[in-house]
MDAnalysis code that builds the backbone (N, CA, C; Angstrom):
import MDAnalysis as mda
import numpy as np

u = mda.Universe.empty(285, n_residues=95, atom_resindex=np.repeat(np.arange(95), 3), trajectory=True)
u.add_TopologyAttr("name", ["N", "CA", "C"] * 95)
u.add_TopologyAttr("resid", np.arange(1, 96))
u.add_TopologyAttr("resname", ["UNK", "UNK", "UNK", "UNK", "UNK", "UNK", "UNK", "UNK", "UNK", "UNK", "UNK", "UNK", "UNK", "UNK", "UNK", "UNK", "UNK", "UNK", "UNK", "UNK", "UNK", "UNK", "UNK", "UNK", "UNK", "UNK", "UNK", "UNK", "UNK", "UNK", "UNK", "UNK", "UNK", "UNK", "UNK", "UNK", "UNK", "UNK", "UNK", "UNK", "UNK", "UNK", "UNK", "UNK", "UNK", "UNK", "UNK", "UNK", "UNK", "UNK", "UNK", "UNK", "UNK", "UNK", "UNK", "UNK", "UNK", "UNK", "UNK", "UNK", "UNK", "UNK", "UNK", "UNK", "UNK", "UNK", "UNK", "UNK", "UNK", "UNK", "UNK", "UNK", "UNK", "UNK", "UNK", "UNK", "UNK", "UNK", "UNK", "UNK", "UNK", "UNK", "UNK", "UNK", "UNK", "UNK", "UNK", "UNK", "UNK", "UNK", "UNK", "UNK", "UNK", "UNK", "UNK"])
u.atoms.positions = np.array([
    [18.702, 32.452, 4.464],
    [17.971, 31.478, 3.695],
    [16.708, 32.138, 3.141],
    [16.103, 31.782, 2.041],
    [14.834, 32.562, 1.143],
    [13.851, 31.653, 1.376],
    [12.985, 32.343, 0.755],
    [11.995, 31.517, 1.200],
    [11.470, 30.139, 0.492],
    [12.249, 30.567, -0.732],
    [12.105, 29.593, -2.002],
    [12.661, 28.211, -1.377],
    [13.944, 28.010, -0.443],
    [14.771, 27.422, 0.059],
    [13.464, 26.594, 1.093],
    [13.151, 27.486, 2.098],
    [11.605, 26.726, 2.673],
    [10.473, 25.938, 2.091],
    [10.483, 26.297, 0.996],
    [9.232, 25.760, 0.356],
    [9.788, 24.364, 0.215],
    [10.975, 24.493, -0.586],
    [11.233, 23.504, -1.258],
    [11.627, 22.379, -0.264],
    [12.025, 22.555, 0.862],
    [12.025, 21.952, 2.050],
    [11.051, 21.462, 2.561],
    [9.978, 21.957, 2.437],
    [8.849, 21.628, 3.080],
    [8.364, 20.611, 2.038],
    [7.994, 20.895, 0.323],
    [7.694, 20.384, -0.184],
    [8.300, 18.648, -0.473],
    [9.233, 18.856, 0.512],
    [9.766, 17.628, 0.166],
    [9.691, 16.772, 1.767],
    [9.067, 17.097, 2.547],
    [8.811, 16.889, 3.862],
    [6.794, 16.400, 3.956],
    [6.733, 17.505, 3.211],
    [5.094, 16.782, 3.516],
    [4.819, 15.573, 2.711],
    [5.457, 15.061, 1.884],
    [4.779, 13.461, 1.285],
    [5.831, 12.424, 1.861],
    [6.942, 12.578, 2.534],
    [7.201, 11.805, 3.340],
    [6.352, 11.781, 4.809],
    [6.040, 12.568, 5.189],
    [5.641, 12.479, 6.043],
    [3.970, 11.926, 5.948],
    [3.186, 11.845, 5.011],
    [1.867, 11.385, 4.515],
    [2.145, 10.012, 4.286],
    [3.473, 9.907, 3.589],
    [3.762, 8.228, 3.807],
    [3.833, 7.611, 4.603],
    [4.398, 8.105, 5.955],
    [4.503, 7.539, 7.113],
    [3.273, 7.335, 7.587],
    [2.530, 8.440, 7.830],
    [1.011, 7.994, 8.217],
    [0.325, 7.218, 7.735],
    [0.051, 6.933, 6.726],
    [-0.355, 5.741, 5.859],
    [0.249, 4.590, 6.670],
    [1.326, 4.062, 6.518],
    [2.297, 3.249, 7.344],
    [1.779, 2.874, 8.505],
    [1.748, 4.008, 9.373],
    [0.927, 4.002, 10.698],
    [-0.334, 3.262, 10.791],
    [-1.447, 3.835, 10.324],
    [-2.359, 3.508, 9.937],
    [-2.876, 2.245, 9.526],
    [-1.686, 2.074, 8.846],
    [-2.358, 0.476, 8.364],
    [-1.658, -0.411, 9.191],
    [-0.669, -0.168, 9.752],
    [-0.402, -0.992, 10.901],
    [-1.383, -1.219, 12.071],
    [-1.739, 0.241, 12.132],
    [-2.922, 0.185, 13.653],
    [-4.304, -0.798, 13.164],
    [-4.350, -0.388, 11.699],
    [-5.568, -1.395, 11.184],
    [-5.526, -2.798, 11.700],
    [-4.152, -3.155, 11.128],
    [-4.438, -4.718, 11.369],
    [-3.688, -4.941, 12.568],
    [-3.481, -4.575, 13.467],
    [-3.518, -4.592, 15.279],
    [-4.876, -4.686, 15.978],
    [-5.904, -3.552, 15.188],
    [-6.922, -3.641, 15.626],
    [-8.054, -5.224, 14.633],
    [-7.886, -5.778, 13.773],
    [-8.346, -6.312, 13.239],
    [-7.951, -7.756, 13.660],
    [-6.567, -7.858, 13.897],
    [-6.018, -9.177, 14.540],
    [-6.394, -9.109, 16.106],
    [-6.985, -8.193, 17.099],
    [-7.158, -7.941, 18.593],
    [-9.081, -8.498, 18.140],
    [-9.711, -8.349, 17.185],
    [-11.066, -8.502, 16.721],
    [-10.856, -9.990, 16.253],
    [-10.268, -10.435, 15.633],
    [-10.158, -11.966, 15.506],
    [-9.739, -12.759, 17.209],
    [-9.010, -12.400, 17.318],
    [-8.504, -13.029, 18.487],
    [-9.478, -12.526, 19.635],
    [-9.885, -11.886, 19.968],
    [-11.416, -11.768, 20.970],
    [-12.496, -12.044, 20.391],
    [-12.619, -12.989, 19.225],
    [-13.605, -13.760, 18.453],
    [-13.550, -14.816, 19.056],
    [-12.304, -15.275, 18.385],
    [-11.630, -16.779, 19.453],
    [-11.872, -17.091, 20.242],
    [-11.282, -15.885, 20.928],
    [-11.185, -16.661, 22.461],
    [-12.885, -16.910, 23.098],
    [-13.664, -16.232, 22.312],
    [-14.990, -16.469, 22.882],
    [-15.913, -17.410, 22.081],
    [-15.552, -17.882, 21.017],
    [-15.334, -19.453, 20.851],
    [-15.566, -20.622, 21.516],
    [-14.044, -20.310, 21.253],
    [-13.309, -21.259, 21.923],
    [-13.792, -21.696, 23.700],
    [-14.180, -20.705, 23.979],
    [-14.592, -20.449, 25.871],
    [-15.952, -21.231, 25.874],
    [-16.714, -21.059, 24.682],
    [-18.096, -21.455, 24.631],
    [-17.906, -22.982, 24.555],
    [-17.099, -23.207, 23.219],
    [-17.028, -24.429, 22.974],
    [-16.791, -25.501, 23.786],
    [-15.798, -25.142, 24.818],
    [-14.780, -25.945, 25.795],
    [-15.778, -26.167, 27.222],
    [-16.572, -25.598, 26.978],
    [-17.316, -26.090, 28.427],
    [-16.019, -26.034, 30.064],
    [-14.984, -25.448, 30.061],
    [-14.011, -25.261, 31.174],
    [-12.751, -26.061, 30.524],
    [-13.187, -27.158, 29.845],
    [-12.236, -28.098, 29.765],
    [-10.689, -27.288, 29.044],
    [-9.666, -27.248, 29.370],
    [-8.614, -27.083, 29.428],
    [-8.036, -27.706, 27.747],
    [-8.112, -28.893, 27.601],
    [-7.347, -29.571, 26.628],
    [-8.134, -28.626, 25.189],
    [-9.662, -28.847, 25.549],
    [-10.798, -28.951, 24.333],
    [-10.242, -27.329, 23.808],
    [-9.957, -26.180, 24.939],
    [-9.824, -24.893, 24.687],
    [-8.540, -25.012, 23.955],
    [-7.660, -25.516, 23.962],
    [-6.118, -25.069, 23.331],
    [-6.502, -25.502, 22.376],
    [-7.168, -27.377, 21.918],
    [-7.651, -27.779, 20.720],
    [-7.884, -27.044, 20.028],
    [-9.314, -26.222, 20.206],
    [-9.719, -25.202, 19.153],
    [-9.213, -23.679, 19.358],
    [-8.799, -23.513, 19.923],
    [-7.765, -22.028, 19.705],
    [-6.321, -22.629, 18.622],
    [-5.860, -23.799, 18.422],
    [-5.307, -23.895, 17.758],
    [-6.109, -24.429, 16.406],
    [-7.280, -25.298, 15.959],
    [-7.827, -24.912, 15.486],
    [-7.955, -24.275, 14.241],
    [-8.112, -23.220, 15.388],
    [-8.910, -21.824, 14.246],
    [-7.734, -20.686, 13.991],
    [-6.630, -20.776, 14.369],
    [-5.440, -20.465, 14.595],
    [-5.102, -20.954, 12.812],
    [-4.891, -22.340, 12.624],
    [-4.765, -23.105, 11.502],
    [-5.574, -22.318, 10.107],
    [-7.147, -23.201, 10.687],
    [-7.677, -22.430, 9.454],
    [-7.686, -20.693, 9.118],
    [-7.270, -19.707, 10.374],
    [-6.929, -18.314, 9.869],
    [-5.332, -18.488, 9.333],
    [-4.936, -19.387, 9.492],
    [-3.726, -19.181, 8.590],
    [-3.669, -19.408, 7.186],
    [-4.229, -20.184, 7.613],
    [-4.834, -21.020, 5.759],
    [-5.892, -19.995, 4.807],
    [-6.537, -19.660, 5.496],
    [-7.254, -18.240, 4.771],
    [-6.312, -17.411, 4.368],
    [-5.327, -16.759, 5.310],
    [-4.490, -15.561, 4.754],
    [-3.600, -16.271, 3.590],
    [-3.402, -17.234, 3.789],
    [-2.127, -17.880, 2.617],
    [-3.285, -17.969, 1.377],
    [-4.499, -18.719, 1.337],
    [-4.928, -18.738, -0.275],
    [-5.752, -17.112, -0.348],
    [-5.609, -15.894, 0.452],
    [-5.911, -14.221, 0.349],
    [-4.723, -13.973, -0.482],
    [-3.476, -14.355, 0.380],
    [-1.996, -14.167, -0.624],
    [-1.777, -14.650, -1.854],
    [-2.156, -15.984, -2.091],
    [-2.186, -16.280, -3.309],
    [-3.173, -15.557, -4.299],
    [-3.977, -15.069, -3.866],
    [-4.721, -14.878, -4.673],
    [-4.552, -12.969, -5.196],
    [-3.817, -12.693, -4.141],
    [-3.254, -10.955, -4.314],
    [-2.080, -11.374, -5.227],
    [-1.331, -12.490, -5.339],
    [-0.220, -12.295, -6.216],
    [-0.415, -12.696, -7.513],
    [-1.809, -14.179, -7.725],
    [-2.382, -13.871, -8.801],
    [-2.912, -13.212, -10.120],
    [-3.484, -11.928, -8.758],
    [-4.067, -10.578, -9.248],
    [-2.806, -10.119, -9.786],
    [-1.917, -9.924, -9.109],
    [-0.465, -8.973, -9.516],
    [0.133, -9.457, -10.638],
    [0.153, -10.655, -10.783],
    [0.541, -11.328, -11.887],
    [-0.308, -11.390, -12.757],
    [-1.451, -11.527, -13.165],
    [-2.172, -11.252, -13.845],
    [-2.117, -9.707, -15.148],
    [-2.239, -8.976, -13.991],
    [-2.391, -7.417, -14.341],
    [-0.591, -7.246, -14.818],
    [0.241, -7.626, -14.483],
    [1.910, -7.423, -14.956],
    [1.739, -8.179, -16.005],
    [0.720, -9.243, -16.303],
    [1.378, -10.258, -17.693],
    [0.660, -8.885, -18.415],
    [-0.445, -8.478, -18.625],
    [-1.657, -7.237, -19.146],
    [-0.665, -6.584, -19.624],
    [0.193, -5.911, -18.979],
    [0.778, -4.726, -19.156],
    [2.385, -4.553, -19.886],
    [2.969, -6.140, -19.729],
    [4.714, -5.743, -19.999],
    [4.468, -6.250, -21.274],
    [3.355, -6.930, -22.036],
    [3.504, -6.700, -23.285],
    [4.253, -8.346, -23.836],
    [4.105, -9.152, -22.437],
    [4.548, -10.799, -22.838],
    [3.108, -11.419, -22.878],
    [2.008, -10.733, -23.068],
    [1.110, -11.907, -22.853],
    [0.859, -12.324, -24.309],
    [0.013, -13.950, -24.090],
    [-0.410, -14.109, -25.209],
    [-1.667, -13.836, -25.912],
    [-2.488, -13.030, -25.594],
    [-3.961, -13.044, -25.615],
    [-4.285, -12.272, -26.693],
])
């Protein structure tokens, strides 16, 4: 095998492999970002509840709700953007 044969091997190995890390990465992001919300919560929620049992699930569910409701109008508003910038560009807009 030459060496030309290596390169070209390799060259086709290192941006898969940069993709994956990326991948990685942003997975570990939001593991670590959802472990930072949720030890927000729970200390909250701990404050709020004074021991009480019912009051704690109350607002851990809650705030459970309204972080859901945040990420859904974040989503809407990323596909907005996407749609927006695709009408810009394919040449259907009316503007």
């Amino acid at each position: 095998m030459s060496v030309r044969f290596y390169l070209t091997v390799l060259s086709l190995l290192v941006p898969i492999a940069a993709v994956q890390a990326c991948a990685t990465q942003n997975q570990a992001n939001q593991a670590a970002q959802q472990a930072v919300a949720e030890s927000e919560d729970e200390a909250t929620c701990r404050k709020k509840s004074d021991g009480d049992d019912a009051a704690y699930e109350a607002c851990r569910k809650d705030l459970a709700e309204a972080r859901a409701q945040q990420g859904a109008i974040q989503e809407q508003k990323r596909r907005d953007f996407d749609r927006v910038l695709g009408a810009g560009t394919d040449g259907q807009s009316s503007y």
